[in-house]
C-alpha positions as CSV (number, residue, x, y, z in Angstrom):
1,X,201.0,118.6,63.4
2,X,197.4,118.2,62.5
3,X,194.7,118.7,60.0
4,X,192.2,121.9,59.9
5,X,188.7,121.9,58.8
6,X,189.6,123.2,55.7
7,X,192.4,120.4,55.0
8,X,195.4,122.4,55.8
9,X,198.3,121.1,57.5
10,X,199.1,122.5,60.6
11,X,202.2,122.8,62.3
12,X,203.3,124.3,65.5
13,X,206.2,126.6,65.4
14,X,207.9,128.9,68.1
15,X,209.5,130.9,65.2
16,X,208.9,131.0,61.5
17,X,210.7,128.0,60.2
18,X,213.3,128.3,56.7
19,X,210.3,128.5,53.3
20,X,212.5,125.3,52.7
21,X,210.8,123.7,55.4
22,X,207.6,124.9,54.7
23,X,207.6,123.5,50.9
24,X,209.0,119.8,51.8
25,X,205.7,119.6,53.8
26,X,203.4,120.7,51.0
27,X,205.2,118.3,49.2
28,X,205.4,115.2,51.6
29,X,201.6,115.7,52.5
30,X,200.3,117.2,49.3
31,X,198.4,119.7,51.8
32,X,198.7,123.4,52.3
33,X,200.8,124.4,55.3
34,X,199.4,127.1,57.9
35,X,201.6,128.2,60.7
36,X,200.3,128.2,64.5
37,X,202.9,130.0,67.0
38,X,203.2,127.7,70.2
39,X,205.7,128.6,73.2
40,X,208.4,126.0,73.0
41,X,207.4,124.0,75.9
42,X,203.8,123.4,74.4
43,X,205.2,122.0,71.1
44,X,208.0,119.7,73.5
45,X,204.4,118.7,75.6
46,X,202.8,117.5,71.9
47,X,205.5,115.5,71.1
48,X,205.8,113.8,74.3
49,X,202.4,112.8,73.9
50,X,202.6,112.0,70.5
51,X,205.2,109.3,71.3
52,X,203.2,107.4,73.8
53,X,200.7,106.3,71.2
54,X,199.9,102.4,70.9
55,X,202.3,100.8,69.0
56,X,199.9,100.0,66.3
57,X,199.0,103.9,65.8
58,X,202.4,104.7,65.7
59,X,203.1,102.4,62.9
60,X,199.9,102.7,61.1
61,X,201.2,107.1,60.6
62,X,204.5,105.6,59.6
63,X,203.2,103.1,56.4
64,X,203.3,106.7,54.3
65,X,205.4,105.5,51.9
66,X,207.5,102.8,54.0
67,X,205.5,99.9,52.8
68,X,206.2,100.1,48.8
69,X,208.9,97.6,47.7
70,X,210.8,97.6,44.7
71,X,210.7,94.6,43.1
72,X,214.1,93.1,41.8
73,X,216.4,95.6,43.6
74,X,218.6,93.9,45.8
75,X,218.6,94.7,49.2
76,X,221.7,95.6,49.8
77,X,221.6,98.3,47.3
78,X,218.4,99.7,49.0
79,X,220.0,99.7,52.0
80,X,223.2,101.6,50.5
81,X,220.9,104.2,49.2
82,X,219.3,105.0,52.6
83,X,222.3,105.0,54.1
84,X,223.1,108.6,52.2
85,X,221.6,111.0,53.8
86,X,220.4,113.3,51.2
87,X,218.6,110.4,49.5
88,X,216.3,108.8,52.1
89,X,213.9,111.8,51.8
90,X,214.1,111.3,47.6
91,X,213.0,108.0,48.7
92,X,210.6,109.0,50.5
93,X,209.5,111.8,48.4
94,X,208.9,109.4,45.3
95,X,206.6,106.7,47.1
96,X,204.9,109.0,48.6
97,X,203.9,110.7,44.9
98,X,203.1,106.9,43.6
99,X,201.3,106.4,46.6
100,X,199.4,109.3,46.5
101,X,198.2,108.8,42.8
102,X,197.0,105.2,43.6
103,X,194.6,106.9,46.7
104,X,193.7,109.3,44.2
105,X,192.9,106.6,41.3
106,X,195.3,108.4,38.8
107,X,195.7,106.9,35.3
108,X,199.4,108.1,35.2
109,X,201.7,110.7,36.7
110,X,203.6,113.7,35.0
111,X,206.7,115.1,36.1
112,X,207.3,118.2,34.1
113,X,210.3,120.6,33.7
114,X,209.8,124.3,35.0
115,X,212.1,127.3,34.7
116,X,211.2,126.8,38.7
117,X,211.7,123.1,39.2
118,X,209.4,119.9,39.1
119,X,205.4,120.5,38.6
120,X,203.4,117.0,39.4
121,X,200.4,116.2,37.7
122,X,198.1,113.2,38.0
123,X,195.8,112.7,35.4
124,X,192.6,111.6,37.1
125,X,189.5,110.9,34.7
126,X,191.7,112.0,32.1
127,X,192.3,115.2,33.2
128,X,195.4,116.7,34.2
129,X,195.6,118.2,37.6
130,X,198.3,120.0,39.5
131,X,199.6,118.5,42.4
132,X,202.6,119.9,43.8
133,X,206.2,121.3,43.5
134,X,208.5,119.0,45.2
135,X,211.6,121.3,46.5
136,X,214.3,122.7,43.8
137,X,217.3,121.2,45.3
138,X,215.3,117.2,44.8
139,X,214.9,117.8,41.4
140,X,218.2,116.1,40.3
141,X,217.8,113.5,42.9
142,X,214.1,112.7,41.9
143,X,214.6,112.1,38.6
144,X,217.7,110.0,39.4
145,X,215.6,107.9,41.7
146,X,212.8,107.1,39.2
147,X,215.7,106.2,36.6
148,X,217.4,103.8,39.1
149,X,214.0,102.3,39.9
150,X,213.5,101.5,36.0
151,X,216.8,100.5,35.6
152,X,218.0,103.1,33.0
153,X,220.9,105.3,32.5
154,X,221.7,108.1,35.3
155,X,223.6,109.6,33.4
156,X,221.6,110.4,30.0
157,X,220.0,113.4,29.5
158,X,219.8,114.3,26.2
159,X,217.8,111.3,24.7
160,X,214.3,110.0,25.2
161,X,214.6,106.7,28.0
162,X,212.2,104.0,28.4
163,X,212.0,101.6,31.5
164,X,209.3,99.9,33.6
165,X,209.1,99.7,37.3
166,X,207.4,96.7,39.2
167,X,206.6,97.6,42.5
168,X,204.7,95.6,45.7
169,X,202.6,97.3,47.7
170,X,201.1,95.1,50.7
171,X,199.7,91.9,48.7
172,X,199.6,94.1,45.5
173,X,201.7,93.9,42.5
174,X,201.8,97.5,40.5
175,X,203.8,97.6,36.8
176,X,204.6,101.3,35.8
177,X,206.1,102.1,32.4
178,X,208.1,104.9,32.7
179,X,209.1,107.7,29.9
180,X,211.6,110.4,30.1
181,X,212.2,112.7,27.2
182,X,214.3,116.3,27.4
183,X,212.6,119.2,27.8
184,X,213.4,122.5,27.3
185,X,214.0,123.7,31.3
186,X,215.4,119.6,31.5
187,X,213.9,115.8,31.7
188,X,210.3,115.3,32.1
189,X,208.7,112.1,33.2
190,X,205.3,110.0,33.0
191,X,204.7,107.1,34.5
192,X,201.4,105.6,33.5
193,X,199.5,102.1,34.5
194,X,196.0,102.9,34.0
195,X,195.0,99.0,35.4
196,X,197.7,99.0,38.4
197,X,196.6,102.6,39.6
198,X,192.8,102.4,38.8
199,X,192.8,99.0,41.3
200,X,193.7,100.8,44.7
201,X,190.6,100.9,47.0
């Protein structure tokens, strides 16, 4: 994969992969996805030499999202999470949306209910702009995550929840409060700390 002039994402494909595919990207790199047809061999060649990268590249492409800490969640229970294999990509999925509004110095973050799924906004200079559209089948799992990481209930849906979630992020400490309220197509979210967001380089 790489980046084109224009900021698209592009990936190398011998075949058209599943539109599944195709939207988790959008959605894990907040980029547009264009398609580049590559024999198999070539794409086997890239990855080959993608692996013998310094150690310190290597690991500097994999901080995306690995390097924000929930404060006060035992470790144990963190590991019992990722040890389900349809939640380590939520995981992933909702650090990488935090993450993403602190490089983009966003006051708070809105998760609204669609009849199609989950719309993200960040509000940036106090406007509201559309981010992305993480995949249908995460929306469940999304807003379960953000409920366990504010410590409310999983299981309500029908009343207005609020929660705050402390998070570390290298030598940073980030407080978010966190609303959920029902919606007509479901639970919509905003998690907002206009100090904690505005103070990411």
């Amino acid at each position: 994969m790489g980046v084109s002039e224009t900021g698209e994402l592009l990936v190398a494909a011998e075949e058209r992969p599943d539109p599944t595919v195709i939207d988790e990207l959008c959605w894990l790199y907040s980029r547009r996805v264009k398609l580049v047809s590559a024999p198999a061999a070539e794409i086997h060649a890239a990855i080959l030499s993608a692996q013998s990268e310094s150690p310190a590249d290597a690991q500097a492409t994999d901080l995306r999202g690995s390097d924000l800490v929930l404060l006060g969640e035992e470790e144990e229970t963190i590991a019992d999470l990722r040890t389900l294999a349809n939640q380590a990509p939520v995981i992933k999925l909702v650090n990488v949306m935090i993450l993403e509004a602190l490089r983009a110095r966003a006051s708070d973050i809105h998760l609204e209910a669609t009849p199609d799924g989950l719309r993200v906004r960040y509000r940036i200079d106090g406007v509201l702009h559309d981010i992305s559209r993480p995949p249908r089948q995460y929306q469940a799992a999304v807003l379960s995550r953000i409920k366990i990481m504010a410590s409310l209930n999983i299981a309500e849906r029908r009343l207005a929840q609020d929660g705050r979630i402390r998070l570390r992020l290298s030598d940073r400490e980030l407080d978010l409060r966190v609303s959920i309220s029902p919606t007509l197509h479901g639970e919509g979210v905003v998690l907002r700390s206009g100090a904690a967001l505005h103070s990411a380089p």
